[in-house]
C-alpha angles and dihedrals in degrees: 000000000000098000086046093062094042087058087056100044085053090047106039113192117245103189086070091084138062093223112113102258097233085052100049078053090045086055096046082042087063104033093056081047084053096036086053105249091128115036131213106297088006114142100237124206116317121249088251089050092050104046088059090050102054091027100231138117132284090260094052092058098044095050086051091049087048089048087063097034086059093051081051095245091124146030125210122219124198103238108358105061142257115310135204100248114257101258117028102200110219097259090191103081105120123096119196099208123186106220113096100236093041091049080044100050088045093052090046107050099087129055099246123224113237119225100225122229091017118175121190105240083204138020115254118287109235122156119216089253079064105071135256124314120253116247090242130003128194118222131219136175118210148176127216124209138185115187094354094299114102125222109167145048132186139200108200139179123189137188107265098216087053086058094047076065100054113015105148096047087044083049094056104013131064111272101236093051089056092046087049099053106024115123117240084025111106114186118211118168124030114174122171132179137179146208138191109236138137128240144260133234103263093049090047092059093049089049098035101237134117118260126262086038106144117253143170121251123207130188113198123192108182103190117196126213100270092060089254108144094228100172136027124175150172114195119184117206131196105262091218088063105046145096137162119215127195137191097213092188093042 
């Protein structure tokens, strides 16, 4: 039995997930270039190499190697083989971090890109333990970048009377990091939570990925002193640039 279980450990099954199968070796092919097993301008495994170690067929493989070539990871060369890009820029530079300024600095360092004519397909979720509903929320859609590459994008839906204070700065600035420093404004209650998915199409276009790549998920309630629920998110990171670091003795 044991030796039945190391076998599979050392040939994991694909077919167990939904994820396209060029994508989930897409995914092992950049973690091993960001973990370091190729280094920058190192030749990585050949087509052939690759195709007996994941057990699928030629095409698999090429359009894997093209999802990373597209992300810029890696460079083909007629005749000689694919290669890890030059320079492989540390992805992981986000840190989700869990105390309310710090959530509210990170989100804001960067002008978001509005996506124009947005409609909530649902109102905002918000449990009883939240707070009460505002009497009316706006609703924008937006995309974070940092260096041109995108690796976020927000619902969110915000307390209409907290935006008559602020328009113009509603109107240009993230909408966390206006709530978080604007005068007359306390904020009282701040809960975030987070899950591992992968995205769909229309949100892998925004963020120029392939769907099914794996991302992190975060819902934000920000709750004010008066019990009023201002400001509900969910904000859906790249995977590839993410990490959550806890002080497990804060």
């Amino acid at each position: 039995m044991l030796k039945d279980n190391t076998a599979a450990l050392a040939n994991p099954d694909y077919r167990r997930s939904p994820v396209p199968r060029y994508l989930q070796i897409a995914g092992v092919i950049r973690r091993r270039i960001e973990d370091g097993v190729w280094g920058p301008n190192e030749k990585i495994s050949t087509l052939q190499e690759l195709e007996a170690e994941f057990q699928v067929a030629r095409v698999t493989v090429r359009q894997a190697v093209e999802v990373l070539q597209g992300e810029g990871l890696v460079r083909r060369i007629q005749g000689k083989g694919t290669f890890v890009s030059g320079a492989v820029e540390e992805k992981r530079w986000l840190t989700l971090d869990l105390k309310w300024h710090s959530i509210a600095g990170i989100i804001g360092a960067n002008v978001p890109r509005f996506v124009p004519g947005a409609t909530p397909a649902a109102p905002p979720q918000i449990r009883p333990e939240d707070g009460t509903p505002a009497a009316h929320y706006r609703y924008l859609e937006s995309v974070q970048s940092r260096r041109g590459q995108p690796y976020s994008f927000a619902r969110v839906h915000f307390d209409d009377a907290v935006y008559r204070m602020a328009p113009a700065r509603f109107d240009r600035e993230p909408t966390v990091s206006v709530i978080a420093t604007l005068d007359g404004l306390k904020v009282a209650k701040a809960r975030q939570s987070f899950i591992v998915g992968t995205v769909e199409p229309r949100v892998a276009n925004l963020l120029a990925i392939g769907i099914g790549f794996p991302t992190v998920e975060a819902h934000l309630v920000v709750t004010d002193d008066a019990d009023t629920v201002i400001y509900v998110a969910d904000i859906i990171y790249r995977g590839d640039c993410v990490q959550l670091d806890v002080d497990l003795l804060r």
